[in-house]
N, C-alpha and C positions, 0 to 999 in steps of 0.2 A: 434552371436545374441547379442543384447543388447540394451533390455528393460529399460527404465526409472524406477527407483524404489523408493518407497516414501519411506520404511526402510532404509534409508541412500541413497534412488538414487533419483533424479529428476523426480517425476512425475509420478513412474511406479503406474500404478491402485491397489488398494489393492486388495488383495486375496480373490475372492468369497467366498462360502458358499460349504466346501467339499462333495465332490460326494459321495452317500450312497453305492455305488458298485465301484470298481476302475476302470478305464476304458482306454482309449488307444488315445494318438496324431498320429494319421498317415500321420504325415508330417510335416516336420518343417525340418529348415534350421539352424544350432546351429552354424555353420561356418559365417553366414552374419551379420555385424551390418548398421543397417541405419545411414545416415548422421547426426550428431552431440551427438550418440547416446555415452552412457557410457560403457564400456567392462561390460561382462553377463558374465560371467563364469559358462563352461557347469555344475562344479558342484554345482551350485545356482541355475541355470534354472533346473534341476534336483534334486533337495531339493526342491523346491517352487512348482512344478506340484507333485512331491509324496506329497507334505503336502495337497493337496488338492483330492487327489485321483486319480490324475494322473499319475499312476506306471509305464508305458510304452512309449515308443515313439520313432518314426520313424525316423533318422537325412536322408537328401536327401541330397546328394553331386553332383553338378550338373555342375561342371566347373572343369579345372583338380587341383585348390588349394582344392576343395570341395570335390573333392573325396580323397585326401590324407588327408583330416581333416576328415573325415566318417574313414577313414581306421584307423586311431587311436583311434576315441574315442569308436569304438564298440570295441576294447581289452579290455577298459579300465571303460567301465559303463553298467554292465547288466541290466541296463535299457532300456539302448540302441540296436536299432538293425539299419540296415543301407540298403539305396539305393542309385543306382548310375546314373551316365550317362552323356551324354553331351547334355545340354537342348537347345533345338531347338534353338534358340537363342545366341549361340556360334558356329550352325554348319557353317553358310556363314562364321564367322569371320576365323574359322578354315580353311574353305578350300580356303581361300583368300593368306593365308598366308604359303599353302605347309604341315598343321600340322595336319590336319583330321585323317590321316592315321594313326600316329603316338600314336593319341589322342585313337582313338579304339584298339591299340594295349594294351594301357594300362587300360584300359575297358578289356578287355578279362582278362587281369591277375587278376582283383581284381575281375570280379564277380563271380568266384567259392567260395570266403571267405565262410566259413558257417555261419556269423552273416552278411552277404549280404544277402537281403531275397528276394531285388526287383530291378529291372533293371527300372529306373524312378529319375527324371519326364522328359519323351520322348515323342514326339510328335510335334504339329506344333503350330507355333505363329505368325500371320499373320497381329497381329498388330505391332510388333515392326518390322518386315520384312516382305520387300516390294515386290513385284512380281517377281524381279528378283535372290530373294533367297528361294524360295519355292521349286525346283526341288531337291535343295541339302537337307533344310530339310525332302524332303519327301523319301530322298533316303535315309537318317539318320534314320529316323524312323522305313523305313522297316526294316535294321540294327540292330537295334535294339530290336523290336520286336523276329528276328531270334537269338540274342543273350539272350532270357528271356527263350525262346523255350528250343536251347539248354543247356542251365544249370537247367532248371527245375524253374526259378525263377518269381514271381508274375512280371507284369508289370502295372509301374504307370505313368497314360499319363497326361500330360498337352495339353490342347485344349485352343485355343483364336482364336476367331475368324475364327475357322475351322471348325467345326462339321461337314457339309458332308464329305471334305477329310479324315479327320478323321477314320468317322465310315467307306468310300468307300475303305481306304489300309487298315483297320482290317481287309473287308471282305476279301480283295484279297489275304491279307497274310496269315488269320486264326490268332486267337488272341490266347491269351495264357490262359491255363487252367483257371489263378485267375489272372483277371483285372480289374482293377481300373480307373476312370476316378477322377482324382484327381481337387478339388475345384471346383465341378462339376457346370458349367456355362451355361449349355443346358436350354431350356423352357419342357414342359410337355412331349411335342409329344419326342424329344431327350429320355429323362427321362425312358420314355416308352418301345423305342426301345431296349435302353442300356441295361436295366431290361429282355427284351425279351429273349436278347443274353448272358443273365447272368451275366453282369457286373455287378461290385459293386462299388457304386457311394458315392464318398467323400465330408462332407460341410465342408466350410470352417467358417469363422466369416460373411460373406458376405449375410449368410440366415438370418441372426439379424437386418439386416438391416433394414430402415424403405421403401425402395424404393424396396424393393427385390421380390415383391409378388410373381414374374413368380419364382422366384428359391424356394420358401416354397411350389408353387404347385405344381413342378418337387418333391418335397423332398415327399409330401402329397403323393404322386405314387407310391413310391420306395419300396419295403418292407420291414420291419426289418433284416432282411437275407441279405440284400442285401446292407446294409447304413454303413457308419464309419464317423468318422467326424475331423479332424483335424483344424491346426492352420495357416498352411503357416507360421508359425511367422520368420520371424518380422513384417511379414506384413496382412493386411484383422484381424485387434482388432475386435471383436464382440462389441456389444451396450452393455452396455452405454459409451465405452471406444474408439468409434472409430477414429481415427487418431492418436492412442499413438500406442507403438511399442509394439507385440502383442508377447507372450509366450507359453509355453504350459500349463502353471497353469491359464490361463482364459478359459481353456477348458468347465470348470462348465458352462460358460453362454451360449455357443454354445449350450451345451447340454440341457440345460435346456428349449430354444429355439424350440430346433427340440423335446422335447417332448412333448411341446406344440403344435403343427404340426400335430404332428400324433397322440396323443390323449392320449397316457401310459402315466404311470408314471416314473420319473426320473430315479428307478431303472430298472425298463426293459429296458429301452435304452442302461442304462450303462455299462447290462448284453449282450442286442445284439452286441453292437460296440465291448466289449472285443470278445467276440465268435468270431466277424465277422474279426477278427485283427488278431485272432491267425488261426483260417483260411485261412486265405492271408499269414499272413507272419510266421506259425511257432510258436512254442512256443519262449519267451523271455530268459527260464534259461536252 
């Protein structure tokens, strides 16, 4: 990842206003940087979210460079804890090319890690792939799902433009104990369902929005018990920052966001997400 940064970097937003309770990124990419962007070093993006009260955070490795960059840096930062997988969106490329197989092989070996806590972001994406590669992602997915199962580990799904298949191979497979629907994109009614079935639903920057209503009234639904909130960073900045390249020390304004939404104050939120974080994934130390 790599954030513009105004302390010696081009651009990066300055540091909001630290969170009164510390609280948790459940998701972010520390391995990608955007196009033209400047190197982020994880132990910067990691100093700059603790200085703000964000002590925790999720790295997702989701391609096979991204899982060997997850597999290092949870040695190396108890900050860090790590999820894995191959995101929908690599499965046609992979099984185009003869390496699927190969690719879950090496999925099985890292996800017993103990600072692996989530088998994610798995699922389906139906805008970057087109009809004729839905069948493999949807076979990936169930894969998937059966490997969160057997290792006991939370799963964190990415949906675009899927939600009934979605929710239709949760039911058919059985979801796993603690799930997630990561950068959660569903309307009210979704919202509702997911809540029914006990999922626990992720925002991203993307509820800040000013065009976002239906996703602040999905969030309005969700209970405290049931919410986490993350960054996707580098990408989905929350307002007033959005189109810059997004970290996990802008967490504050996510947050502060969705508690205006549901009505608390900034530390009960901060209190639920941390609970609802180590719930999902574990304790951090």
């Amino acid at each position: 990842m790599s954030p513009h940064s105004s302390s010696g970097r081009r651009g990066l937003p300055d540091a909001p206003e630290r969170l009164p309770i510390d609280a948790v990124d459940n998701h972010a990419h520390l391995d990608i940087t955007r196009e033209g962007d400047e190197p982020f070093p994880v132990e910067e993006a990691v100093a700059r979210a603790r200085s703000v009260g964000v002590t925790r955070l999720v790295q997702v490795g989701c391609d096979l460079d991204g899982i060997a960059f997850t597999m290092d840096v949870i040695d190396r930062f108890p900050e860090i804890v790590g999820a894995i997988a191959l995101h929908p969106s690599e499965i046609p490329k992979l099984a185009d090319v003869g390496e699927l197989t190969a690719a879950y092989e090496t999925m099985e070996r890292h996800a017993t890690h103990p600072r692996i806590r989530a088998i994610g972001e798995t699922g389906l994406d139906y805008y970057w792939t087109g009809p004729e590669g839905r069948a493999v992602q949807q076979d990936a997915f169930r894969w998937h799902i059966d490997l969160a199962k057997r290792t006991g580990k939370a799963l964190q799904i990415h949906d675009r433009d899927a939600h009934e298949d979605i929710l239709r191979i949760l039911t058919e497979e059985g979801a796993p104990e603690r799930t997630v629907l990561h950068c959660f994109s569903g309307d009210i009614a979704m919202a509702r369902e997911c809540v029914a079935r006990g999922y626990f639903l992720s925002f991203a920057g993307t509820v800040t929005f000013k065009n976002a209503r239906g996703l602040r009234d999905a969030l309005s639904v969700t209970p405290l018990e049931q919410v986490l909130v993350e960054t996707d960073a580098p990408y989905l900045t929350p307002m007033p920052h959005r189109g810059s390249t997004n970290a996990s020390y802008l967490v504050p304004l996510t947050i502060r966001a969705m508690a205006g939404v549901f009505g608390v104050d900034v530390p009960t939120l901060c209190r639920a997400v941390s609970d609802n974080s180590e719930r999902v994934y574990g304790p951090w130390s």
